[in-house]
C-alpha positions as CSV (number, residue, x, y, z in Angstrom):
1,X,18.5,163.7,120.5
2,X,18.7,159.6,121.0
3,X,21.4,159.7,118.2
4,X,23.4,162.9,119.6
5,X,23.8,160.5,123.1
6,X,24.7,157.5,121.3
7,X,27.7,159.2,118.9
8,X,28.6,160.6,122.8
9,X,29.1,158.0,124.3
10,X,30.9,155.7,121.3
11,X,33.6,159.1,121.1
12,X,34.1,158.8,124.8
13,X,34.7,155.3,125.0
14,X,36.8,155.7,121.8
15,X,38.6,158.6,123.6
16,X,39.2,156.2,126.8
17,X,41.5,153.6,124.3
18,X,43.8,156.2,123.7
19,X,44.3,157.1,126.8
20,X,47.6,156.3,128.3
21,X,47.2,157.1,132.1
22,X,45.5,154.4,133.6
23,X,43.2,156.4,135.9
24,X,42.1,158.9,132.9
25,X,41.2,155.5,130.9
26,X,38.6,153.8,133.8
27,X,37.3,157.4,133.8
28,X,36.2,158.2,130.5
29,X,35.2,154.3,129.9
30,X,33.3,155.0,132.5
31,X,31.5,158.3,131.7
32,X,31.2,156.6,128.1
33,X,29.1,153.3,129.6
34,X,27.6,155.5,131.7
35,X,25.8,157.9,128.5
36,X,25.1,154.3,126.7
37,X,23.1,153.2,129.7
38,X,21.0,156.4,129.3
39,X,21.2,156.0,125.5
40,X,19.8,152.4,126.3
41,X,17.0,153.7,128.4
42,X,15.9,156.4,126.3
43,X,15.8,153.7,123.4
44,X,14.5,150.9,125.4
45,X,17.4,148.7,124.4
46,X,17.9,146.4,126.9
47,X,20.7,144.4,125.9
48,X,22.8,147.8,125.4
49,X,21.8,149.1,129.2
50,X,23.0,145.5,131.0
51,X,26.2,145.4,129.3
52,X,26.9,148.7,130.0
53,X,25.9,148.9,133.7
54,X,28.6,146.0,134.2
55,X,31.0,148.0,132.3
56,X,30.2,150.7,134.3
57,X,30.6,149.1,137.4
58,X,33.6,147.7,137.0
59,X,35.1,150.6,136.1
60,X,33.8,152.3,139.0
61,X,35.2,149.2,141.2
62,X,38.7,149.7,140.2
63,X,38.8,153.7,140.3
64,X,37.9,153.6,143.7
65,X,40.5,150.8,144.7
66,X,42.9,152.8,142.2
67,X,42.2,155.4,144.9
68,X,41.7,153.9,148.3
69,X,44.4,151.3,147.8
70,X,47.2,150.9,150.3
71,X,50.8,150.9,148.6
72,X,53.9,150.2,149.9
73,X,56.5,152.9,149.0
74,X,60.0,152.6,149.9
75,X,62.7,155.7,149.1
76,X,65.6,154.1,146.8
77,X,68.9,155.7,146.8
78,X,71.5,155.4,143.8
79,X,75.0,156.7,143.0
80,X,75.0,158.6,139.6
81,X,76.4,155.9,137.5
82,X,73.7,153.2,138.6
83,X,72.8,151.7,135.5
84,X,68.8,151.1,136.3
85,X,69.2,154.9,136.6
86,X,70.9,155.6,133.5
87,X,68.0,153.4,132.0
88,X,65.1,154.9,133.3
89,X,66.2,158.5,132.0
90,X,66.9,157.1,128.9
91,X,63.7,155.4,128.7
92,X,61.6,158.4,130.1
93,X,64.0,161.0,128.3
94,X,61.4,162.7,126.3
95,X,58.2,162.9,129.2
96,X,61.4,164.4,131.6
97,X,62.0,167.1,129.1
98,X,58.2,168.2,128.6
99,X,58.6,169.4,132.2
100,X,62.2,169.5,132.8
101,X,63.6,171.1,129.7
102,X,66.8,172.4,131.1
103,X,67.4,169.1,133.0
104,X,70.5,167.4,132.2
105,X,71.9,164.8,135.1
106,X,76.0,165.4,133.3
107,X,75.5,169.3,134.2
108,X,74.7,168.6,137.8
109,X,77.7,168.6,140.2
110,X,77.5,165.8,143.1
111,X,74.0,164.5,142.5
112,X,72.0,162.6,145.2
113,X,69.8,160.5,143.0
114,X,66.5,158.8,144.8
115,X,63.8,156.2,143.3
116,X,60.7,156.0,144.5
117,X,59.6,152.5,144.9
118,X,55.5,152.0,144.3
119,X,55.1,148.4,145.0
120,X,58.5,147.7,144.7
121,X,58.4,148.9,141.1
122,X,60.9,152.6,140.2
123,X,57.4,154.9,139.9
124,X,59.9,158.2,140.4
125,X,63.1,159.7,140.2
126,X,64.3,162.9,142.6
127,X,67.4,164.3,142.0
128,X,68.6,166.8,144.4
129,X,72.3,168.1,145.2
130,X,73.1,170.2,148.5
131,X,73.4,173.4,149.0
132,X,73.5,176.5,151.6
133,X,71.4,173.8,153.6
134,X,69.0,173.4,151.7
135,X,68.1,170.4,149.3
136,X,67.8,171.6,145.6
137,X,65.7,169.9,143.7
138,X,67.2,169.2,139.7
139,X,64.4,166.8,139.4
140,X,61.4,165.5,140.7
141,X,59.5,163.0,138.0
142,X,57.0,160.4,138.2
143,X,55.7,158.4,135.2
144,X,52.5,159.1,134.0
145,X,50.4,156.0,135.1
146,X,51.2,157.3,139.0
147,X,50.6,161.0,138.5
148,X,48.4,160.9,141.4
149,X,50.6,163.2,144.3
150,X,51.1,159.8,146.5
151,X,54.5,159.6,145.8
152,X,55.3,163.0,146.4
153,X,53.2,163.1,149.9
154,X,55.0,160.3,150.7
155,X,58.7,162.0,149.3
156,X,58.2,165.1,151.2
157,X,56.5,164.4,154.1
158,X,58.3,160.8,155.5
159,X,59.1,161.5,158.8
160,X,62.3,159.9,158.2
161,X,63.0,163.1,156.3
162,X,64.8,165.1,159.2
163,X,67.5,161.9,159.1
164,X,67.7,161.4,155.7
165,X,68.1,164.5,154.5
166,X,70.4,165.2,157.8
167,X,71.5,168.8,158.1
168,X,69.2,170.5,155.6
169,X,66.5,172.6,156.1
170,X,64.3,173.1,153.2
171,X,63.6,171.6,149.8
172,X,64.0,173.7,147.3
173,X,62.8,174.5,143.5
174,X,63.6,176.6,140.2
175,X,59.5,176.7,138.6
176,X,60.7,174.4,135.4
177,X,56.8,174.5,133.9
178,X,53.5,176.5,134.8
179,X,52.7,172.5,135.9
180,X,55.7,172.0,137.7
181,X,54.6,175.4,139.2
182,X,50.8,174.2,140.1
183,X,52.1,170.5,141.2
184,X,54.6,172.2,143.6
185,X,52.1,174.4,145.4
186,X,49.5,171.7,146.0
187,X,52.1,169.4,147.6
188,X,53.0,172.7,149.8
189,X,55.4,174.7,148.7
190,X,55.4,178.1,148.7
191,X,57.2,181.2,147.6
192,X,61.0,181.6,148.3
193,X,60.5,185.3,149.8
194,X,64.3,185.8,149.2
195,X,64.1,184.9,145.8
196,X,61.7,185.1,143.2
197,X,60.4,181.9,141.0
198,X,62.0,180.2,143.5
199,X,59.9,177.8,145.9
200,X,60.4,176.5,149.3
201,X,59.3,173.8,151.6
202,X,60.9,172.9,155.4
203,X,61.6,169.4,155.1
């Protein structure tokens, strides 16, 4: 039993190094330290349960300031041709098309294109053109380190909306993914009743 907890914990702190997503990597190092404490006490190995109870703490310390943490967003618009835009979908090309297959900013007609500042650093990308009122949304991407739906409650529910967005009524979306699907309803969007795989949400 002692040995099952111990190769536990080492493949979920091995797991955590992988990780790319910051949030995913305190997690799991944390669930890791948190087996080898018990592996510690079970064993009566002292040395192992102190070090990991200050792993374990810190980790906990930053996931909850990763959480409660005030940031400072600021909404970014571009023209098409900016070059930090051209660079960040070149740079983020391949994560885009795992959720935005068909996306393809040359096919769009009269793009509105919109970073979203996290700290002052270009966290996400919405890319939206007009139409029949309503804002329709090519693209809405956020790298993965700040997958965490802040930037989107702060994209679609600024109250600066109604002026920004000045004579439209409703974001709208084509479901690009089952995820893109699931992300869109917990932000609140909800079925186009007009048009099916369609969503909608009154900005």
């Amino acid at each position: 039993m002692m040995e099952f907890i111990g190769y536990l914990a080492s493949a979920l702190v091995a797991g955590s190094l992988v990780m790319t997503n910051v949030w995913r990597l305190r997690l799991l190092n944390f669930i890791g330290a948190a087996v080898f404490v018990v592996y510690g006490a079970v064993g009566r190995i002292y040395p192992v349960i102190a070090v990991n109870l200050f792993i374990a703490a810190t980790d906990l310390y930053y996931l909850i300031r990763m959480r409660t943490g005030k940031d400072i967003f600021k909404f970014m618009p571009v023209g098409a041709g900016d070059p930090l835009l051209e660079n960040f979908l070149a740079y983020h090309s391949r994560d885009i098309w795992k959720f935005f297959p068909d996306f393809s900013l040359k096919t769009i007609a009269g793009p509105r294109c919109v970073f979203i500042l996290r700290n002052l650093l270009p966290v996400g990308l919405f890319i939206y053109t007009e139409e029949s009122g309503r804002a329709l949304i090519h693209l809405d991407y956020v790298i993965e380190d700040y997958r965490d739906l802040k930037n989107a409650r702060y994209l679609y529910n600024r109250p600066q909306n109604r002026a920004d967005f000045k004579d439209l009524e409703y974001f709208t979306a084509l479901s690009a993914s089952p995820a893109h699907t699931a992300y869109l309803r917990k932000i609140g969007f909800s079925e186009d009743p007009k048009e099916a795989g369609r969503l909608i949400k009154k900005i």
